[in-house]
N, C-alpha and C positions, 0 to 999 in steps of 0.2 A: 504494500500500500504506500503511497507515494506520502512526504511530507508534505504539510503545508505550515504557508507563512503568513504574516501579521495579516496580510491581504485579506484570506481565507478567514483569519479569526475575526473580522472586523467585518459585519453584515452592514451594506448599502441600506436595509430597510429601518435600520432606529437611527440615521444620521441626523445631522441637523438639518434648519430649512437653510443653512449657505449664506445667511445673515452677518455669522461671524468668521468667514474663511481667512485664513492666513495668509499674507499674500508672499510673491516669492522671497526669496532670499536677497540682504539688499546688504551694498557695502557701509559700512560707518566708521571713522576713525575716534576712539575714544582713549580717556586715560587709562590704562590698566585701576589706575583705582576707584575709578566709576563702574565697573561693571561689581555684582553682586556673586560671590560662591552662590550651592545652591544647597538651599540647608538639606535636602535628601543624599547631597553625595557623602559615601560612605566608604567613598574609595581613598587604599593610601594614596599617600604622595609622598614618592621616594624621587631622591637624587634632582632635586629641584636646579643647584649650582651647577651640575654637570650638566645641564639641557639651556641654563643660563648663557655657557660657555659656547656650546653649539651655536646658537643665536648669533653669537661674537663674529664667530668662524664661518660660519655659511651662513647665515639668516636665516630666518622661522618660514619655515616649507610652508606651514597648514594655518590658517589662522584660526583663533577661537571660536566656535558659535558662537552667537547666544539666540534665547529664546527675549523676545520682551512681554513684559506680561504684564499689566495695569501700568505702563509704561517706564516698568523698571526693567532694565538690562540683566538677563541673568545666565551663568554660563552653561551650558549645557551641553559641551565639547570641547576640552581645553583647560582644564583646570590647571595642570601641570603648565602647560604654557603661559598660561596666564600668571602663575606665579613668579615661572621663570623673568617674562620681562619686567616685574616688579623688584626682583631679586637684581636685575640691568641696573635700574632706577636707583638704586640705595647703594649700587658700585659708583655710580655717576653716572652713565651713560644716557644725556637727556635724548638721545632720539628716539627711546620707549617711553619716553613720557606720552605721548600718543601712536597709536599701535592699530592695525589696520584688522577689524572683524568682521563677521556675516552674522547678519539678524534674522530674524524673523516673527511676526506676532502671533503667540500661541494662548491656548489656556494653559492653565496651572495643571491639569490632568495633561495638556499633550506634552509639555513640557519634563513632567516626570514619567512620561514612559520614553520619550525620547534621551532622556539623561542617562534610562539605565541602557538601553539599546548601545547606543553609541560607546559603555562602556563593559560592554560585553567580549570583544575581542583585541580591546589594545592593549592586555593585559594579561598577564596569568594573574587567575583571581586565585584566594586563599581561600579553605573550606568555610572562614568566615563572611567574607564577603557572597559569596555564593548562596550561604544561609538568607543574607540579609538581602540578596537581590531575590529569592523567590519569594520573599515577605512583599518586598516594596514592588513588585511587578504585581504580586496578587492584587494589593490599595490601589494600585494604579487604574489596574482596569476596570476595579469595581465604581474609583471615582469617573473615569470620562464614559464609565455608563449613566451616572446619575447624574453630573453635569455636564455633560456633552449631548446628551441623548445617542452615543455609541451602543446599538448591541451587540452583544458576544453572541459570538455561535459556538457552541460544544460544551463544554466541561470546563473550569477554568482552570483546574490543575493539569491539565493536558494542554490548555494555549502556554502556562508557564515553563513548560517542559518543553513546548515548540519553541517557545521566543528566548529562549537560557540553552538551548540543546544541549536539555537534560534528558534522562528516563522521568517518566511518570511517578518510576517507584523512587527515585532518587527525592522530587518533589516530596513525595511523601514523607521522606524520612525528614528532612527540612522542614516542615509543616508542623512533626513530630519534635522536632528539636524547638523551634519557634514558638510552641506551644506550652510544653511540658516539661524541659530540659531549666533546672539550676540557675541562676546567675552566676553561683561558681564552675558550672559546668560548661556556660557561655564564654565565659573568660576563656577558659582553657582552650578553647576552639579557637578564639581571637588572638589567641598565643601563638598557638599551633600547635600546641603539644596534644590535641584531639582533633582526629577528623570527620566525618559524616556521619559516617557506619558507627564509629567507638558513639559519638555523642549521642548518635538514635537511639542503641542500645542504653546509653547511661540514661536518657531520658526517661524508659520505659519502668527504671527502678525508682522505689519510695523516696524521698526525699534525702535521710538517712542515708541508702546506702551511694544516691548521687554524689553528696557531700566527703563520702570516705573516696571516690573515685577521683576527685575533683584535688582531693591533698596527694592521693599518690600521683598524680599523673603532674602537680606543679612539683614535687619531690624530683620525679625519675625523668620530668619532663618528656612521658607520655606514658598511655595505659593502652595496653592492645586488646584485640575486640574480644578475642579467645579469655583473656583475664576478665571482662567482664561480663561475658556469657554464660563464662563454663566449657564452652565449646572448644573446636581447636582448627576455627577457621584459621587458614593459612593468610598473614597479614601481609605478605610478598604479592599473592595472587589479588588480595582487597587493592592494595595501591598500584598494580601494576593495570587493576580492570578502571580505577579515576582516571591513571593517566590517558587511557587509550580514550577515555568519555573526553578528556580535558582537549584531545588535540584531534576529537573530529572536525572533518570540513562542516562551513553551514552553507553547502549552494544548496541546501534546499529553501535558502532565505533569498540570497541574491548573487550566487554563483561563484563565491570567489573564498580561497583557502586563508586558514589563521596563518601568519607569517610567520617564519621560526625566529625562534627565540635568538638567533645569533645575528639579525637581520634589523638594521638599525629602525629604532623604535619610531622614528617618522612615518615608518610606513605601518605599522601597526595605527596609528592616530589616525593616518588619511584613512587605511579602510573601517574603522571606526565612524568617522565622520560621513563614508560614503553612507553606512548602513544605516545611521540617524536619519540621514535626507532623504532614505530609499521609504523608510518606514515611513518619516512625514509624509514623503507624497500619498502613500498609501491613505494614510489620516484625510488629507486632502481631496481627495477623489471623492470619498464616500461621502465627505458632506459636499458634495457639487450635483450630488445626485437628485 
């Protein structure tokens, strides 16, 4: 059975009447300190000076989105960049005092599904991040159904597992973690010293024996799934079955492969940014309908 993408999840019949479409992408030069982070991103930001320096050396390949939304600027591709020319700004470098970006007017629902979209493949995420994008994908689409008049078609744990390409049952155990799992069990995750599978399981235990999981695993700095099972799943075959999930293609979205990891991180960002605008348009059509 073939995949489907945002298009597929997104039914023409509950759009809007086309009253409030977003119009294209327009250029603006602002100060890097005029534009707004966007309080849903939950993404790190590593190596800010060494992409500073880049800048220096070749110039800034991609510029930043933004979305604007009750007529604030806010960024919704480019976070790292953005800080980077800020990072310019406080060396001296005054020609990022203003900084050349692409807008475009959104709601506050297109906005945050386009925030996490865009940051779905310029990155290897962490098993935390991952958690907190099947949360924040779930809020997403439930909001630009009720403020958008967007309907969903299917199941929504199955669109989140299309638009994250994840398993269903991966969603699940995320869902399971987000729901049930510790705030010292969270941490752990956010550390790193737990991944998916360990944390599902620790979830599924009384509070108690979460809490005993949560000191050995900050101790040994981590707990295997077999330790907290019982069981004696092999924890080589658990991590070697994420990474193969971690480094599928998504042309079932828009045809183009995640970049490897040794492959300068500009190009990870642009196909990031293509797959924001790919999905906007899709957002855009259905309310034109």
């Amino acid at each position: 059975m073939a995949k489907f993408g945002i298009n597929d999840i997104l039914s023409s019949k509950g759009a809007a009447t086309g009253t409030d479409r977003v119009s294209e992408y327009k250029e603006i030069w602002l100060s890097p300190y005029e534009v707004k982070l966007s309080e849903s991103n939950f993404y790190s930001q590593e190596k800010i000076e060494e992409l500073a320096d880049s800048f220096l050396a070749v110039g800034q390949q991609q510029p930043t989105v933004l979305g604007r939304v009750n007529g604030e600027f806010i960024i919704v591709s480019g976070h790292r960049r953005n800080l980077a020319n800020i990072c310019n700004i406080e060396r001296g470098y005054k020609k990022y005092e203003k900084v050349r970006y692409l807008y475009k007017d959104m709601t506050p629902a297109v906005l945050e599904l386009s925030l996490l979209t865009g940051n779905i493949y310029n990155r290897e995420q962490t098993a935390w991040e991952r958690t907190q994008q099947a949360q924040k994908f779930k809020e997403a689409l439930l909001r630009a159904k009720e403020e958008d008049g967007i309907k969903l078609k299917g199941n929504l744990r199955d669109m989140v597992a299309e638009l994250m390409n994840e398993s269903s049952s991966n969603i699940a155990k995320m869902d399971s973690i987000n729901k049930n799992a510790l705030p010292e069990i969270k941490e752990e995750i956010k550390k790193g010293n737990l991944g998916i599978t360990a944390a599902y399981e620790a979830a599924k235990l009384p509070a108690g024996k979460q809490k005993e999981i949560a000191v050995r695993s900050a101790e040994n700095g981590s707990v295997q799934v077999k330790d907290i099972t019982g069981g004696s799943k092999d924890r080589k075959a658990e991590s070697g079955s994420k990474a193969a999930s971690e480094n599928k293609m998504f042309d079932s979205n828009i045809g183009l492969p995640i970049p490897d990891e040794k492959k300068d991180r500009s190009v990870k960002e642009k196909l990031a940014d293509t797959y924001t605008k790919l999905m906007e348009e899709w957002i855009e059509k259905i309310r034109a309908v």
